[in-house]
N, C-alpha and C positions, 0 to 999 in steps of 0.2 A: 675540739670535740664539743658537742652540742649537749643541753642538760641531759636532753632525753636519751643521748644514745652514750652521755658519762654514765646515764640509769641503768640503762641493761647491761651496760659492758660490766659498772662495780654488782650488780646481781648475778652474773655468769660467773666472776674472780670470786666469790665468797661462795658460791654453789662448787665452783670445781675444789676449793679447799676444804669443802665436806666432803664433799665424793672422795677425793682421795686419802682421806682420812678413813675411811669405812662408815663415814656416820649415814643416817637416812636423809634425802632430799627433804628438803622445805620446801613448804609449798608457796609459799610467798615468794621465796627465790626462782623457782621454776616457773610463776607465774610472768616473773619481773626480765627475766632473765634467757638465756637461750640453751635450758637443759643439754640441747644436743652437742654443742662448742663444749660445753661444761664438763660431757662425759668424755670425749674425745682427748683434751686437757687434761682431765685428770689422771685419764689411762699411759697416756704418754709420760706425764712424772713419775708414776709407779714403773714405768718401764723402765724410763734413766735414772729413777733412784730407787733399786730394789732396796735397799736398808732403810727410806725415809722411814722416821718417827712422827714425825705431823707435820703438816702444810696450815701457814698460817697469812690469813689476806692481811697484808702492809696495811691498809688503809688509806685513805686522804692524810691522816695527822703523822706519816712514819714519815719520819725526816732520813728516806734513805731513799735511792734507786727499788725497783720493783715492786710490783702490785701483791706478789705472793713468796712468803719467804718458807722454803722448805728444810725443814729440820732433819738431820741423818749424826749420826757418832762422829763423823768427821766435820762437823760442825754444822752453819748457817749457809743453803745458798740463794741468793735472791733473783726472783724469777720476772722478769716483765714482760706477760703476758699483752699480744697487740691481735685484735680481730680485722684481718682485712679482707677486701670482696677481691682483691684477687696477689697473686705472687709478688716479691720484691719488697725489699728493705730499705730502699735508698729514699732521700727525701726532697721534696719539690717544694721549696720554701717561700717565701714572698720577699719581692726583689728588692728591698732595704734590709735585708734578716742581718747583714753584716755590718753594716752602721748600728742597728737599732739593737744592737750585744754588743754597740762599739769594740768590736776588734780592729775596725780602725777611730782611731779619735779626732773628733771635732770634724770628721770629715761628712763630704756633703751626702746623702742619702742617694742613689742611681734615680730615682721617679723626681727629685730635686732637679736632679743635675741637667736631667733631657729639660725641661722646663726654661730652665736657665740658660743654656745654649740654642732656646727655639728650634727642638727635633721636632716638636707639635706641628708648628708650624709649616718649617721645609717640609716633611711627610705631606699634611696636607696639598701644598704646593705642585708637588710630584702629582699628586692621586686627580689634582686638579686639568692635569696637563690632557690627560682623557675625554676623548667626545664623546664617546659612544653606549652611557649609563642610560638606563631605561627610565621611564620618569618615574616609576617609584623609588629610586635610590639617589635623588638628585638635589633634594633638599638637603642643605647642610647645618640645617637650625637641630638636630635632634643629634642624642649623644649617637646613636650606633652608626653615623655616616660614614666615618673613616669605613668600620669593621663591613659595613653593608659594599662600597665599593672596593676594599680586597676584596670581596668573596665573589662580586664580579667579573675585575680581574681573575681571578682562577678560574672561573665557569668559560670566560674566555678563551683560555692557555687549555680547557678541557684537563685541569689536574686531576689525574687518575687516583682514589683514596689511598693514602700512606705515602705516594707521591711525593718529593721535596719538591716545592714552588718555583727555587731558583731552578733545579735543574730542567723541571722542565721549560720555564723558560728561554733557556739557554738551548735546549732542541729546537723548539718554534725559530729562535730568531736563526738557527743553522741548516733550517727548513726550507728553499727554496718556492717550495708552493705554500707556507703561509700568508695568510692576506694580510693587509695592511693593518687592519684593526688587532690581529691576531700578535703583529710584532709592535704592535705601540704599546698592547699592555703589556707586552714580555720586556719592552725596555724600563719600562714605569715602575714594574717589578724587580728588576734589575736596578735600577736607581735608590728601592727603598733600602733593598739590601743591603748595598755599598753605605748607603746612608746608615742606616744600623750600625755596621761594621765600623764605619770611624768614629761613629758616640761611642759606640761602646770602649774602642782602642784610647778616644779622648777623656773617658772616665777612669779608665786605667790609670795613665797619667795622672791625671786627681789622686787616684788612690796613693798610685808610688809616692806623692808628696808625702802623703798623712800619715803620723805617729801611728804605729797598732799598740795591742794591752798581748801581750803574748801569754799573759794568764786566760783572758778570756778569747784568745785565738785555741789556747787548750782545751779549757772548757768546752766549746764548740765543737771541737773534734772529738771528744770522748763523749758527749751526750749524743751526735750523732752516731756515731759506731755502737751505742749504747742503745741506740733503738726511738731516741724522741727527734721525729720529724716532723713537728708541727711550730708554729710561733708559742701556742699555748704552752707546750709541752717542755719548751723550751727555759719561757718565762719561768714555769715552777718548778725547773730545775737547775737552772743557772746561779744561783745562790747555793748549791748543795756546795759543800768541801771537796775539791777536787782531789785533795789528798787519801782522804776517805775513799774517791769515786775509784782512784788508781789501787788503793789499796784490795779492794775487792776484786778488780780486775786481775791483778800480780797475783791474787789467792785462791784464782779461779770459782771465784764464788758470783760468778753472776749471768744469767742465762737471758738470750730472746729467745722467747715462743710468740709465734705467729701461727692462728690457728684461721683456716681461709674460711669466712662465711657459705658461704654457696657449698664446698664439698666436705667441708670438715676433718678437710686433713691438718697436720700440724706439722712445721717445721722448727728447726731447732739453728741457733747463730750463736757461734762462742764470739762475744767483744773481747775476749783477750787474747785466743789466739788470732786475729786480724791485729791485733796492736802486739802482739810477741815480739820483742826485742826493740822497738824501742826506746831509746834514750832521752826525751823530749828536753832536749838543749838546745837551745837559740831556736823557738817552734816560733811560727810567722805563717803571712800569706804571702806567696809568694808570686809576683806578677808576673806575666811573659812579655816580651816585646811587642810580640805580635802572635792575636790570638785571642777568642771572646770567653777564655776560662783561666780561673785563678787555683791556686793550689794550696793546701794545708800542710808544711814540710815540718819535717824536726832535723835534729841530729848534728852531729861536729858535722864539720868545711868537706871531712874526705869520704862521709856516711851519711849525705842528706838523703832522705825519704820521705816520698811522700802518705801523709793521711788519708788526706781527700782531694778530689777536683770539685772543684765548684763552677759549670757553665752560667752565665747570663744564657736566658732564653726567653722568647716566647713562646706562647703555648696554643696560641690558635692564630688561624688565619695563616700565615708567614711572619718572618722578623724585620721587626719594628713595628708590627701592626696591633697584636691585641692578647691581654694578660701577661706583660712581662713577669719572668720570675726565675729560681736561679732553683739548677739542677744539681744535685749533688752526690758522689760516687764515688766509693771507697776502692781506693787501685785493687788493693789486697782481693778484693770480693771477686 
């Protein structure tokens, strides 16, 4: 999160902890801030906690989970409030996040490892194999050349938007009246794919080698289920006492609110009933055979469960092509 929008988000979280106090808005905070998130917020804690005594913003310096902690006779619960422009909880991380928390150790980073095994390259090789680029996408001295001829390829194959690429290349080449041009880029596209698919399966392997930290394979899972899906988010909270983290969790003291920019509704996540029952014994990642996602599991040999899936993806163009990064998605949800 950027200064500016750390600025309105902490002037909206100390605006809504007056609101639903009863006190009168500041005008400096309404200025700074987005009254209208604020009142919506605040009206929603007064709804789920008719007995609250006071709401109090955490701040930067509260060495705990949540931006607002609200006070009721039955104790403390901690609130982390998240504004987003639209639905959904899950997080889209950048595609070393599990090296760079080392939950595996000494192991290679994934944007390392393609490097190291010349994916760069082969992909280029592949995209090279094509005659038919217009001459503005032809120079290969500038970074966006790869990205510029996928996107050719697809105008090619005519991908229709939300489209998966493989698939429809895999139409064209079972197309009888496609033309020639039509099925060299549906094969070249098919090539990268496959070519994806065994880095990614060859990076697995790597991983199976490498030692994990099964504390901070914990940590990662309960900060995610907790609501911090970012790298930042992560860094200042990765250091929290996980015991503390579990303990608030087991005492149900600790809420997501996501309040949606654009319509001002507010939604509410229990982290502890998605982690209810739980035993986090022998917690690990656990690798599949075959397959471009890794999994968060706990529990004894005859009760494994999983936390989280964690996909390898990319996120534009098609795969292998452009912004790797790894999806992540809590089964329970």
């Amino acid at each position: 999160m950027g200064k500016h929008e750390r600025g309105w988000v902490e002037a909206t979280e100390k605006l809504t902890a007056r609101l639903a106090n009863g006190a009168e808005p500041d005008a400096d905070l309404e200025d700074e801030g987005r009254p209208d998130l604020a009142e919506a917020l605040a009206d929603r804690l007064r709804s789920d906690f008719p007995d609250l005594t006071a709401v109090r913003h955490a701040g930067n310096s509260y060495d705990s989970l949540g931006d607002l902690i609200v006070e009721s006779p039955d104790g403390e619960t901690f609130v982390e409030a998240k504004f987003v422009a639209s639905g959904g909880t899950r997080a889209n991380l950048g595609q070393d996040t599990l090296t760079q928390f080392e939950l595996f150790e000494d192991a290679t980073a994934w944007s390392d490892f393609r490097d190291e095994i010349g994916f760069p390259e082969d992909r280029e090789a592949l995209l090279r194999e094509f005659d038919g680029y217009p001459d503005d996408v032809r120079d290969w001295s500038y970074k966006s050349a790869v990205y510029d001829r996928a996107k050719h390829l697809k105008n090619v194959l005519d991908v229709s938007r939300g489209q998966n690429t493989g698939s429809r290349a895999d139409e064209v080449l079972a197309d009888p009246d496609a033309t020639e041009t039509e099925r060299e880029a549906a094969r070249i596209v098919d090539a990268i794919l496959d070519l994806d698919r065994e880095e990614k399966l060859a990076y697995f392997d790597h991983l199976r080698e490498a030692e994990q930290n099964p504390r901070n394979v914990e940590t990662f899972a309960h900060l995610i289920v907790c609501g911090y899906h970012t790298a930042d988010a992560l860094e200042e909270h990765f250091d929290d006492d996980l015991d503390e983290i579990k303990r608030l969790l087991e005492a149900d003291a600790y809420r997501l609110y996501e309040v949606n920019r654009n319509s001002g509704t507010v939604s509410v996540e229990n982290p502890s009933a998605l982690l209810a029952g739980f035993d986090w014994v022998d917690t690990r990642v656990e690798i599949p055979e075959d397959g471009t996602s890794v999994s968060v599991v706990t529990g004894p040999p005859d009760d494994r469960r999983r936390v989280l899936n964690v996909a390898y993806n990319w996120k534009n163009k098609f795969q292998g092509i452009q912004t790797p990064s790894m999806n992540v998605f809590v089964p329970e949800a």
